[in-house]
N, C-alpha and C positions, 0 to 999 in steps of 0.2 A: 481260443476264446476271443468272441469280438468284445470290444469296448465301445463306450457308445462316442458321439460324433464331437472331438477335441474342441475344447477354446482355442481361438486361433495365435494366442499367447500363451499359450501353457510350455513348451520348450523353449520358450525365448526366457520368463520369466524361471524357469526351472535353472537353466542353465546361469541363469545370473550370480546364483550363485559360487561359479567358478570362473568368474570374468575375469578378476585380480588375483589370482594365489599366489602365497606367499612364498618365496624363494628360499632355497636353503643355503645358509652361506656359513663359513669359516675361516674364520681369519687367518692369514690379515685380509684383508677385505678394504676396498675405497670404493665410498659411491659421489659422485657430484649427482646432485637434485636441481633440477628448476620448475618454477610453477608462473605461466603466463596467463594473464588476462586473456581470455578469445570471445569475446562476446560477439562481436560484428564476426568474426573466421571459423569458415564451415570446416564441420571433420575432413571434406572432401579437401578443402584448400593444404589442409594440413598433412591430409595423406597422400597428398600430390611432391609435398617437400621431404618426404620420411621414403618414398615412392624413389627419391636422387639420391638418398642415403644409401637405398636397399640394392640398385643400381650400381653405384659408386664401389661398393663392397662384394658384389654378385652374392646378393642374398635373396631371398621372397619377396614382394614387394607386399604391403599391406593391404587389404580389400579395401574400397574405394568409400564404401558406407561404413567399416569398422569404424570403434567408440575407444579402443584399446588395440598394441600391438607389439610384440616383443621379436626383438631378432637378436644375432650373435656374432658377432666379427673381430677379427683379430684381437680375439680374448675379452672385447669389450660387450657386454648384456646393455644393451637398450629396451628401456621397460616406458611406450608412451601410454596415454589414457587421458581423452576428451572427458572433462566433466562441463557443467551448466553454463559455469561462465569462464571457466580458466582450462588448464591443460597444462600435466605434467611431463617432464623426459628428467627418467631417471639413470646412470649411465653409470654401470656397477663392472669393477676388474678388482681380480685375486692376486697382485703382484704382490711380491716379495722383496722388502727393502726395511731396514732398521730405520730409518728418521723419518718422523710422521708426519706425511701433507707435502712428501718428498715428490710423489707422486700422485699426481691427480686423476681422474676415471676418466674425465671431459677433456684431458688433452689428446687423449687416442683420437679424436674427432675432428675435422679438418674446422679452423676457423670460418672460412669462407659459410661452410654452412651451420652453425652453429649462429650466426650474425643473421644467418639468413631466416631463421623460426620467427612466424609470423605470433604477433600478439606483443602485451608488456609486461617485459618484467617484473615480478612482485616478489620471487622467493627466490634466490641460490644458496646453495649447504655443501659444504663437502662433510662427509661422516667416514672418518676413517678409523678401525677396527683392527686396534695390535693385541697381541697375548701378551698377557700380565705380567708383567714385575713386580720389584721390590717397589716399597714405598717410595724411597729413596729416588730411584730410576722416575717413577711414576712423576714426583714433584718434579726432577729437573726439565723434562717434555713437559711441560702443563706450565712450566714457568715459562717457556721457551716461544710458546706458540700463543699464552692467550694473557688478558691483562686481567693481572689482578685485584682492584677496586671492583671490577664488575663478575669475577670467575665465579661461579657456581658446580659444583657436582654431585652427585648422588648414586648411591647403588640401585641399579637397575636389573630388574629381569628378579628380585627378589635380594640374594648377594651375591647372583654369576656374572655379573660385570661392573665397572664402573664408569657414566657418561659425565666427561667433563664441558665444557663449553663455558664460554664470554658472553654470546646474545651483541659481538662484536662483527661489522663488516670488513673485512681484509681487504689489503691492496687488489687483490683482484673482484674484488666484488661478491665474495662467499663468507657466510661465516661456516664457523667449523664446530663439529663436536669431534672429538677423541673419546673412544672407547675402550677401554681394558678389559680383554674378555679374558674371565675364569675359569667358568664353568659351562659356557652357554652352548649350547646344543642348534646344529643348522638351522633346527624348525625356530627355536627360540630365537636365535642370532635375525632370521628372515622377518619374523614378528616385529622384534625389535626395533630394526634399522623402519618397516612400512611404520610403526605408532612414531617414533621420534621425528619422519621425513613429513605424515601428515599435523602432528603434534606442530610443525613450524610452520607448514603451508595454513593453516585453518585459522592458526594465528593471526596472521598476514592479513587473510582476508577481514578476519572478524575487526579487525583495525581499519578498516576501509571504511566504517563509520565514524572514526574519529572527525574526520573536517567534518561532517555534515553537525556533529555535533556543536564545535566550533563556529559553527557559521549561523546554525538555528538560534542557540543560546539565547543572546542576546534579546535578537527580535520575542523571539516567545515570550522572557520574560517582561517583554513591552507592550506585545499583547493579555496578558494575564493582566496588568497594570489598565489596558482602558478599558479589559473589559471585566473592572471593578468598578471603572469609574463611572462608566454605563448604570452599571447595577445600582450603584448609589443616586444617580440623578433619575433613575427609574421610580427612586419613590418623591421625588417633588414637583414631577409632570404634574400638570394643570390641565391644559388645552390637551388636543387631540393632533393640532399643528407638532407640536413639543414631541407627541408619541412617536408620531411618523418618522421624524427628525432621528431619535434613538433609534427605531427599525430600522433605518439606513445604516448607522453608525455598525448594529450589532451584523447585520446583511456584509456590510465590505468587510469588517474583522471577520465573520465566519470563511467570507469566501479565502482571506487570506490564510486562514489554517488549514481550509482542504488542500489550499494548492501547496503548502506545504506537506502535507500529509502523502500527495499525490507523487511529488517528487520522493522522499524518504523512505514509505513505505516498503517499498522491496529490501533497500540494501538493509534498514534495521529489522526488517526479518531477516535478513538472511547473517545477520551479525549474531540473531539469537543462536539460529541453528549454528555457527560455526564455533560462536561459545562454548553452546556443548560438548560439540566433537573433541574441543580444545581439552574439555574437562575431562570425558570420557578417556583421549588418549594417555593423558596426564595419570587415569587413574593404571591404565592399562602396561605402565612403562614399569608400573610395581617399583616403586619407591625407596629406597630405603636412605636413612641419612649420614653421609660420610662425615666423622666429628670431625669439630672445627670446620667445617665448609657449609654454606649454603645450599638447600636442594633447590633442585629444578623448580618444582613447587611454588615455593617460598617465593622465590623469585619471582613468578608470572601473577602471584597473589599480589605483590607490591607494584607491579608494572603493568599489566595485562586486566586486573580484574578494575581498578578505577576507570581505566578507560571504558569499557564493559558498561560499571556500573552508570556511567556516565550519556551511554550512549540510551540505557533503557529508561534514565530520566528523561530524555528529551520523548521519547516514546509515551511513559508514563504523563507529562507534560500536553502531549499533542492532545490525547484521549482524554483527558482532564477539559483542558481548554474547549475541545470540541462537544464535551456534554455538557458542561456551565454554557455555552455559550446558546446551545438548543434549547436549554431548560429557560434563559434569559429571554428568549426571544419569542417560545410556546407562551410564559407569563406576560412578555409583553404585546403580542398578539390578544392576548386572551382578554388584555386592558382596553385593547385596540376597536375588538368585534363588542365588547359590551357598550363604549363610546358612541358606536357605529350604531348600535341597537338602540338605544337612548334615543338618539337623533332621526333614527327611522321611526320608531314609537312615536316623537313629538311629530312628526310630518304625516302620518298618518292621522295622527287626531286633527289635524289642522286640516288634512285634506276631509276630514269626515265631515267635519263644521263647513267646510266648504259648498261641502256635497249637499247638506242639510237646508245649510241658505240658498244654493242656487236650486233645490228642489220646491223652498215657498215661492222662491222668484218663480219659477214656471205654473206653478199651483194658482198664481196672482194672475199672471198672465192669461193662464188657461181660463180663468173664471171671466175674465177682460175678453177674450176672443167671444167665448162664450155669449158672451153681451152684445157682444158689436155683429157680429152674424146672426143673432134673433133679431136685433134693431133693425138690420139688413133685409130679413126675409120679411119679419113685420110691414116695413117700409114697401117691399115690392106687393105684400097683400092689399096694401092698401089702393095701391092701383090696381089690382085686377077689382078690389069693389067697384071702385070707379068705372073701367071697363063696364064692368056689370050694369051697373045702373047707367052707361051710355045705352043699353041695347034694349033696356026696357026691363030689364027682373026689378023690379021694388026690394031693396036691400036696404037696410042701413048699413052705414058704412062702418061707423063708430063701433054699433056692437060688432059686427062682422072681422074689423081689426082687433078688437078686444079680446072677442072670444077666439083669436088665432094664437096671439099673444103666448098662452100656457103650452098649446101646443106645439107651436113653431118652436119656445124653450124645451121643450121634454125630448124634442127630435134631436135635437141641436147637442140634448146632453147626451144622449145614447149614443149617437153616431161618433162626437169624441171619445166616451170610454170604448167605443166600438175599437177604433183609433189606433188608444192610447194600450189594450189588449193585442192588439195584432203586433205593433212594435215591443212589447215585450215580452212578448212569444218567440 
């Protein structure tokens, strides 16, 4: 069977669905996670430094245009993955040892290059994953490794395990979750450990709004303040001078909110979308609450969602500002063009009057030429009687000008309107 001629994205898109799958694991289990900033560092750069890895260990080396890449060496899984603005390297071993965070994923890995991963640091985790104990057992490691004022834990994966954690940085620069797995199954355990490693990267990011919020605060609500004060002196303008004056005033305020707007834009979107994920993995890690402990939850609700809420005020704020300040500026415009109107309306009537008097001035004069060019032709008829009567015709002169007199005027008037027809034509 033929089919008819493909989207030239249809197996790119198809397949994306199997970019990242989930690992099967079973404890014990250590993963170290990191997640850097790459905004400015192309996939390419990055797989030229994963490229010395793959080398260093004689393994694959990764495709040069790859978004994602996983290899395996001396027991250690390396899981990378280019996203939009950041890139993770997740660095997962199945050692066996009783004391938890005894051993780390990310020490199998030469410093040298680990120093060397281009971009900045925003996330390191170590999540290490022992089989369950007694209670007992359970609190002395959990006393041992995280501080108490800040601990948190909760059952996870429904009641097949339990994740503890601080939300604390450690001497070396990681914080940690401990896990107690009970019942969890590879596929589950795999799930788990990707919702809890993006659950903290997403985090991270969505936090990256906080300065902006910090830093806008203030000014906006400085702006919000003149441009009340605007609004208010918008209704005691008088003059037209005064109005122009506010248009300035509300012109540099507006330009000031777009360039704010300009700058913020992206990262508080991108704070909405990471909220989300934040919420969606939270709901995905399936909850449950360890008595007497605080969950996970709980805890991002008291710390995670003001900052959130905080960041969507400043947003809520921009879009505020920025419609008040159009609607301010459309009404005072609209005071501006009726002003303008006013004073074209009275310049036009003055020019009409104008037009009107300088039309009897010409109407004066025209009847004034008029007169003075029949006195004129009169005048020369008058000589040619003379003429006349030097050569011998018997003329009187007197009626002869006289009776010229009407005629010479009636030429005199036609040949002006003749004129006066041709010019305004």
């Amino acid at each position: 069977m033929t089919l008819p001629s493909e989207h030239p994205l249809r197996h790119r898109l198809f397949n994306e669905a199997h970019v990242r799958p989930y690992s099967d694991l079973k404890a014990p289990v250590q993963i170290s996670h990191l997640a850097l900033m790459t905004d400015d560092i192309t996939a390419e750069m990055e797989c030229e430094h994963l490229c010395l890895l793959a080398e260093q260990y004689g393994v694959a080396p990764p495709n040069m245009k790859a978004t994602h890449y996983n290899i395996t060496f001396k027991g250690i899984t390396l899981k990378w993955a280019k996203h939009t603005e950041f890139s993770t390297y997740s660095f997962i071993t199945t050692k066996q040892h009783e004391q938890a965070f005894s051993s780390k994923a990310i020490e199998g890995v030469a410093d040298e290059w680990i120093k060397a991963i281009k971009g900045d640091l925003l996330v390191a985790q170590h999540i290490e994953i022992m089989s369950a104990c007694d209670s007992l057992c359970i609190e002395e490691i959990v006393t041992e490794h995280f501080q108490q004022d800040s601990l948190v834990a909760s059952f996870v994966g429904g009641t097949a395990a339990q994740a503890w954690t601080d939300f604390q940085l450690q001497n070396d620069g990681f914080s940690n979750i401990l896990i107690f797995d009970e019942s969890l199954t590879p596929q589950t355990t795999g799930r788990l450990v990707r919702h809890l490693l993006e659950l903290e990267t997403y985090r991270m990011l969505a936090l990256l709004a906080l300065p902006l919020v910090e830093k806008y605060g203030k000014p906006l609500r400085e702006m919000g303040d003149r441009l009340t004060d605007i609004t208010q002196r918008m209704s005691s303008t008088e003059t037209l001078q005064e109005e122009h004056s506010l248009l300035g005033d509300l012109t540099a305020l507006e330009a000031s909110i777009e360039q704010i707007i300009a700058s913020t834009s992206y990262r508080l979107s991108a704070t909405r979308a990471y909220r989300s994920i934040v919420t969606d993995r939270v709901k995905r890690i399936r909850e449950n609450r360890i008595e007497g402990r605080q969950m996970i939850s709980r805890y991002l609700e008291r710390r995670f969602e003001p900052a959130m809420n905080a960041s969507k005020s400043i947003t809520s704020m921009l879009e505020s500002l920025s419609v008040h300040i159009s609607r301010a500026s459309q009404i005072l415009m609209a005071r501006i063009n009726l002003a303008v109107e006013s004073q074209n309306q009275k310049l036009l009537n003055s020019m009409d009057k104008r037009a009107k008097l300088q039309l009897r001035l010409q109407e004066t004069v025209e009847g004034l030429s008029i007169a003075a060019v029949t006195f004129y032709v009169v005048s020369i008829m008058q000589y040619v009687a003379d003429a006349l009567r030097a050569v011998g015709v018997n003329i009187d002169t007197d009626i002869f000008v006289g009776a010229s007199i009407p005629i010479v005027l009636l030429g005199v008037l036609l040949a002006a309107r003749k004129i006066k027809k041709g010019i305004f034509k």
